[in-house]
C-alpha positions as CSV (number, residue, x, y, z in Angstrom):
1,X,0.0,0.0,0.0
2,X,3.1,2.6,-0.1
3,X,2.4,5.5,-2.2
4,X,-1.1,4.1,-3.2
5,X,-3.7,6.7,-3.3
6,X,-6.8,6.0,-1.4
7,X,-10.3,7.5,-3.5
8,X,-12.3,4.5,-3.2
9,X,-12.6,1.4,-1.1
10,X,-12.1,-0.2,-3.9
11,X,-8.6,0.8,-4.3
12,X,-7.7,-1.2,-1.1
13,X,-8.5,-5.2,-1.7
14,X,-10.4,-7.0,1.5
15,X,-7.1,-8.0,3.0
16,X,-5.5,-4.3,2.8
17,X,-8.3,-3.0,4.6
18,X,-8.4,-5.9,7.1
19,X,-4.5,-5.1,7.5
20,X,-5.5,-1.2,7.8
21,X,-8.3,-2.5,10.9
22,X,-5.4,-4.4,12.3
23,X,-2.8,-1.5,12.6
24,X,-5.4,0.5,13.8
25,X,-5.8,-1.7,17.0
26,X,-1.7,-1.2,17.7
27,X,-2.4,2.8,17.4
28,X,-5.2,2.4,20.0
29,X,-3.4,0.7,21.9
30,X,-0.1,3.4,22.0
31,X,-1.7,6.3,19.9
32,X,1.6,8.5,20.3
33,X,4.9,7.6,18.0
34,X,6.9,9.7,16.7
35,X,7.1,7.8,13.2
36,X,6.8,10.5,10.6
37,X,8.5,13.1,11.5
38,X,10.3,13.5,8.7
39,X,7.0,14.0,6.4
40,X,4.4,16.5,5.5
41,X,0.8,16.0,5.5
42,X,-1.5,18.6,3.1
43,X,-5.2,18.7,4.2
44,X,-6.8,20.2,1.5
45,X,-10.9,21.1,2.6
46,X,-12.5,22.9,0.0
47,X,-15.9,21.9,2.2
48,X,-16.4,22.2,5.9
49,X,-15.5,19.5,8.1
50,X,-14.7,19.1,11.8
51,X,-14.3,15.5,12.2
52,X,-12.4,14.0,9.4
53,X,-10.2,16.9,9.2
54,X,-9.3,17.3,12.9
55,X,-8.6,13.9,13.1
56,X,-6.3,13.6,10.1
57,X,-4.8,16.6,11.8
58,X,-4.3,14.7,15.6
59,X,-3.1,11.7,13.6
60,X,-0.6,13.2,11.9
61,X,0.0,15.6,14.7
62,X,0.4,12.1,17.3
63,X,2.9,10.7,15.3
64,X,5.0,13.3,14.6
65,X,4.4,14.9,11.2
66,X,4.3,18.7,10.1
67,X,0.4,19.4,9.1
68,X,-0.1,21.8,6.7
69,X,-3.5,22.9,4.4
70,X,-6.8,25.0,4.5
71,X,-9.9,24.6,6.0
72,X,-12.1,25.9,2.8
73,X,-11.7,26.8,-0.7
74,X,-12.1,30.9,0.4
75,X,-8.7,30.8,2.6
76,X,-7.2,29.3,-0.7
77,X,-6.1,30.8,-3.9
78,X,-9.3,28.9,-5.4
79,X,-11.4,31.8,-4.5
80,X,-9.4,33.5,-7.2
81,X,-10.2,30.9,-10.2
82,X,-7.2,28.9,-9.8
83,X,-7.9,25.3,-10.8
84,X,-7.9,22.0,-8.8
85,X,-5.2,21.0,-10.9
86,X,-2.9,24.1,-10.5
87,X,-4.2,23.8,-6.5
88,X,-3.0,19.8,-6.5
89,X,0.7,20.0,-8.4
90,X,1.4,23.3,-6.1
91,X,0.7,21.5,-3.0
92,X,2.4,18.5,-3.9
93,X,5.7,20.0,-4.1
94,X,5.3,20.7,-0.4
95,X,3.6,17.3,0.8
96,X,4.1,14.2,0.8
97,X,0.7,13.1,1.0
98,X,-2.6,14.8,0.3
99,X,-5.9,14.7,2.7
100,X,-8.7,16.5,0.2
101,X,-12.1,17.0,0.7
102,X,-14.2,18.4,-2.5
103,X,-18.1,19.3,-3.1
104,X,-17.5,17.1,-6.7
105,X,-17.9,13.7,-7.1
106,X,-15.2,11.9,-9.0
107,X,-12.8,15.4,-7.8
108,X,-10.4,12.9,-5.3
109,X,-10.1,10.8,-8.4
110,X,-8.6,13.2,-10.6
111,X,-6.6,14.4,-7.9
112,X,-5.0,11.6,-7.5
113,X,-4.1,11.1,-11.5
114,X,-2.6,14.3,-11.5
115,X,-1.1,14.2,-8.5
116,X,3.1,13.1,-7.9
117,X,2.1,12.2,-4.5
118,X,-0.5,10.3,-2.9
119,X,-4.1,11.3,-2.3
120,X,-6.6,10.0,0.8
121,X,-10.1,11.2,-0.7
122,X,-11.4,12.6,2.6
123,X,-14.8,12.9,0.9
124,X,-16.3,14.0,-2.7
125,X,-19.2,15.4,-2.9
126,X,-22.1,12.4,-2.4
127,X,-19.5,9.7,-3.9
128,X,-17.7,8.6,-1.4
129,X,-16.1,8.3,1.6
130,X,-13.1,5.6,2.2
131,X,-11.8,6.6,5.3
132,X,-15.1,7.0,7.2
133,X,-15.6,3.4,6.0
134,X,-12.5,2.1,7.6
135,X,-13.4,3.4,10.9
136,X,-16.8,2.3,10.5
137,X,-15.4,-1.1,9.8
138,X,-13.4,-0.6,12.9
139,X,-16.2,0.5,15.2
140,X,-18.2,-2.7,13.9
141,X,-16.0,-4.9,14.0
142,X,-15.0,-3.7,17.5
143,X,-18.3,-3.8,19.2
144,X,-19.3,-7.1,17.5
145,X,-16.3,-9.5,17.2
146,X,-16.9,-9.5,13.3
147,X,-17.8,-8.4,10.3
148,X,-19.3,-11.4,9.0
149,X,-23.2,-12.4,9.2
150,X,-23.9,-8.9,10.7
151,X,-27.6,-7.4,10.6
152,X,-26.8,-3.7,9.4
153,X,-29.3,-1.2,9.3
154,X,-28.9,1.6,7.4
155,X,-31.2,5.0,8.4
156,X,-32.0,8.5,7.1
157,X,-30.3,10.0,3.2
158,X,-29.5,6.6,1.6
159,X,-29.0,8.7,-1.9
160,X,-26.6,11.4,-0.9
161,X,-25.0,9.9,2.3
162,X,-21.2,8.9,0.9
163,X,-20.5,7.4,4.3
164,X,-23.3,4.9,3.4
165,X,-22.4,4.1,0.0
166,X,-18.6,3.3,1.0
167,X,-20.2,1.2,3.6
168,X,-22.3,-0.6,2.0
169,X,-19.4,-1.3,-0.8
170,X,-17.4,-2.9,1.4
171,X,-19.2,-4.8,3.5
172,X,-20.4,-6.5,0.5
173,X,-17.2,-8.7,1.3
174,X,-18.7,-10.1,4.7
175,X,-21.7,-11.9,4.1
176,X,-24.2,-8.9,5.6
177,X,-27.9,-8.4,5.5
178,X,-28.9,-5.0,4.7
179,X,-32.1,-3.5,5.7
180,X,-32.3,0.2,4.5
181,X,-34.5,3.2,6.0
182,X,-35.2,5.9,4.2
183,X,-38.2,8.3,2.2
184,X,-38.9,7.3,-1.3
185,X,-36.6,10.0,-2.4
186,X,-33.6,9.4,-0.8
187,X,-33.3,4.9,-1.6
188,X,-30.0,3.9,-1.8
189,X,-28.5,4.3,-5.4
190,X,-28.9,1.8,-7.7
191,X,-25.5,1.4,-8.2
192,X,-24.3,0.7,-4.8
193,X,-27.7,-2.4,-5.0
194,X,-26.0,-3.4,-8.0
195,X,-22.7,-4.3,-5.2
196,X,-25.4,-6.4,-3.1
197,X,-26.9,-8.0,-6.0
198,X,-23.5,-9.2,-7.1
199,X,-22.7,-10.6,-4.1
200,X,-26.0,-12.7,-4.2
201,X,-26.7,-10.9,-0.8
202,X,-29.9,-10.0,0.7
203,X,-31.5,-6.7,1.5
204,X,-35.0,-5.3,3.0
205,X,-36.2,-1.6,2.1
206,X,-38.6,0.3,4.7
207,X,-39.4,3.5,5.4
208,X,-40.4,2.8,8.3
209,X,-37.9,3.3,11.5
210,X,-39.2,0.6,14.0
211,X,-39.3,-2.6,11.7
212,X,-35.3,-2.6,11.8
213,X,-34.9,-2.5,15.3
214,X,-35.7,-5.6,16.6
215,X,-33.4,-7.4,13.9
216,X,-30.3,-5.2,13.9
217,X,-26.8,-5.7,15.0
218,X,-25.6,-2.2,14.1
219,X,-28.0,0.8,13.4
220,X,-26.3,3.6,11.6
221,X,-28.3,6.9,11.8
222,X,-27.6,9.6,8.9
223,X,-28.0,12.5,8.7
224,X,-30.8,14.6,6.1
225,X,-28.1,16.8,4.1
226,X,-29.9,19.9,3.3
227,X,-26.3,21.3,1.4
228,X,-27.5,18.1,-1.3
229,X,-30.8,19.5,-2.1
230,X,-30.9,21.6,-5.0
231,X,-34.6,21.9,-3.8
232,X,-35.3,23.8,-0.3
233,X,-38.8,22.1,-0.4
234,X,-37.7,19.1,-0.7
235,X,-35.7,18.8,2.0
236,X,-38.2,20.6,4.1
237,X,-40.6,17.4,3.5
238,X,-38.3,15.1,4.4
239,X,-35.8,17.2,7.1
240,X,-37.2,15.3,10.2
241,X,-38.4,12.3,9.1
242,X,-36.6,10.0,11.2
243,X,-35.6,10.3,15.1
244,X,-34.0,7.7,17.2
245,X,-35.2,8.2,21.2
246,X,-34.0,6.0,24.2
247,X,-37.5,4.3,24.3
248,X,-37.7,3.3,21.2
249,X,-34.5,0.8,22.0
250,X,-36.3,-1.1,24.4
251,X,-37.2,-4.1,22.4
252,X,-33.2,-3.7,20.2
253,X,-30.7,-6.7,20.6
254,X,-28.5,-6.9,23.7
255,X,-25.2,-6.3,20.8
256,X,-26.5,-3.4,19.3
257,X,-25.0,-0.7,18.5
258,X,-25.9,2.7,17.1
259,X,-23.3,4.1,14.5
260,X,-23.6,7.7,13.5
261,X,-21.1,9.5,10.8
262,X,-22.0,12.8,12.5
263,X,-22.6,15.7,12.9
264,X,-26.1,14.5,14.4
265,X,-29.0,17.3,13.7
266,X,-32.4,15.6,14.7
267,X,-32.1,12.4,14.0
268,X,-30.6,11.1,17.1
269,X,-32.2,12.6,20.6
270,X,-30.4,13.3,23.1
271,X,-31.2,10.8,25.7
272,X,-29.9,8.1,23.7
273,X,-26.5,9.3,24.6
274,X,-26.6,7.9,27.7
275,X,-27.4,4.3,26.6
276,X,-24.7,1.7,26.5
277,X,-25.8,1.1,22.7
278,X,-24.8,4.3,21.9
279,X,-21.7,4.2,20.1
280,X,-21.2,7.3,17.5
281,X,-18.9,9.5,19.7
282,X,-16.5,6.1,20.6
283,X,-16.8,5.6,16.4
284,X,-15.4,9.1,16.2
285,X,-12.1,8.6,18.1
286,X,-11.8,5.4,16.0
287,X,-11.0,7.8,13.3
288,X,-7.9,8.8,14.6
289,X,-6.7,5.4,15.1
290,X,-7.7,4.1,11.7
291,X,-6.3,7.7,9.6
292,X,-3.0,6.8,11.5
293,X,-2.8,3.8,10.3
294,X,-3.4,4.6,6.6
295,X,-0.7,7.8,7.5
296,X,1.8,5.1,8.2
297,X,1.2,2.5,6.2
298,X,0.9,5.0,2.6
299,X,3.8,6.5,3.9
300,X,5.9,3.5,4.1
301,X,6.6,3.3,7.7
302,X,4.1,0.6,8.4
């Protein structure tokens, strides 16, 4: 995996990112090394983020490297026309590895073919989202013992919600049941089906909330996007369709866990925080664990 770009999960096979998993549990384990030093880490975020890029930045930051980077596209010489292509070959000649988030799909892509040094796709517009995915792997795998034969129930903006077409991608290569939650208007791509049809697995569409609960190992809450909707009435219809509450848990599997990409708006009330099952801020210190990992290992010193 040394100087391999990272834009899909598909760029990493099943073993790669079981390897990634693995180093990620000797990171949790003694999070602070001092094993890049000697390298530079760009984080590019032409979007907002607060997660994924704080937590490239404390992975990096943890294991010794120089972080450098903007936080949007209007602190970058972007806001005066210059091209992603320009932005990329500049910023390469002072990296040696590139974190970019973009609003485009299929942007971390061409980064990473113009690009003389690798490229982690921290998210593209509603494509995808690799990294998320590895922690997500990591958080499940973590609470359950596996990632085989797993009930995974899938909640909210199945259409626009990267995290959940990454997810869904890869755990395509574990034997999974899918059930998915969502409006009419925001079922999962056809696409990303297409993975689960391949794979001769099974899945169950609802739009209804508590049908999944009983049967799930992992429910992963998502978030309605309202930057996705080129329509403001359509996401009003739709905005607060779905909202998890302590109660509703009662009748949920010992296991279960509740997964959330964040950040949480109404689908997720408060007084679930305080449940055992809750799981989304734990998931979200998994990042840093799992972006060392792929740090290291693209880098060469793992």
């Amino acid at each position: 995996m040394k100087n391999k770009s990272l834009v899909s999960i598909n760029d990493f096979t099943k073993e790669q990112q079981l390897r990634i998993l693995d180093i990620s549990e000797e990171f949790e384990k003694n999070p602070t090394q001092r094993i890049l030093e000697d390298f530079v880490v760009a984080t590019l975020f032409f979007e907002p983020s607060t997660r994924t890029r704080l937590s490239f930045e404390s992975a990096a930051s943890r294991l010794g490297a120089r972080v450098i980077g903007f936080s949007s596209a209007s602190s970058s010489s972007v806001s005066k026309g210059e091209s992603l292509k320009d932005t990329i070959l500049t910023v390469s000649n002072y990296s040696d590895i590139i974190v970019m988030r973009h609003p485009k799909d299929g942007s971390a892509r061409y980064a990473s073919e113009v690009s003389p040094v690798p490229v982690i796709n921290a998210g593209d517009g509603a494509n995808q989202h690799p990294t998320q995915t590895l922690l997500d792997m990591y958080s499940i795998r973590k609470t359950q013992g596996t990632l085989d034969n797993l009930n995974i129930a899938f909640i909210g903006d199945l259409k626009y919600g990267r995290t959940v077409h990454s997810l869904t991608i890869a755990l395509t290569q574990f034997n999974t049941t899918f059930h998915l939650v969502s409006p009419p208007e925001l079922k999962l791509p056809s696409y990303v089906k297409r993975h689960i049809k391949d794979r001769n697995l099974a899945y169950h569409q609802y739009t209804d909330l508590m049908e999944v609960i009983p049967v799930a190992d992992i429910i992963y809450m998502t978030r309605i996007q309202r930057e996705r909707f080129s329509d403001p009435m359509e996401y009003e219809k739709v905005k607060n369709i779905y909202n998890l509450e302590n109660a509703m848990l009662a009748g949920s599997k010992d296991n279960v866990r509740i997964l959330h990409p964040l950040p949480r708006v109404n689908e997720i009330s408060l007084d679930v925080d305080s449940n055992p099952k809750a799981y989304y801020f734990q998931q979200a210190l998994n990042g840093v664990f799992v972006r060392q990992a792929l740090l290291a290992t693209i880098l060469g010193v793992k």
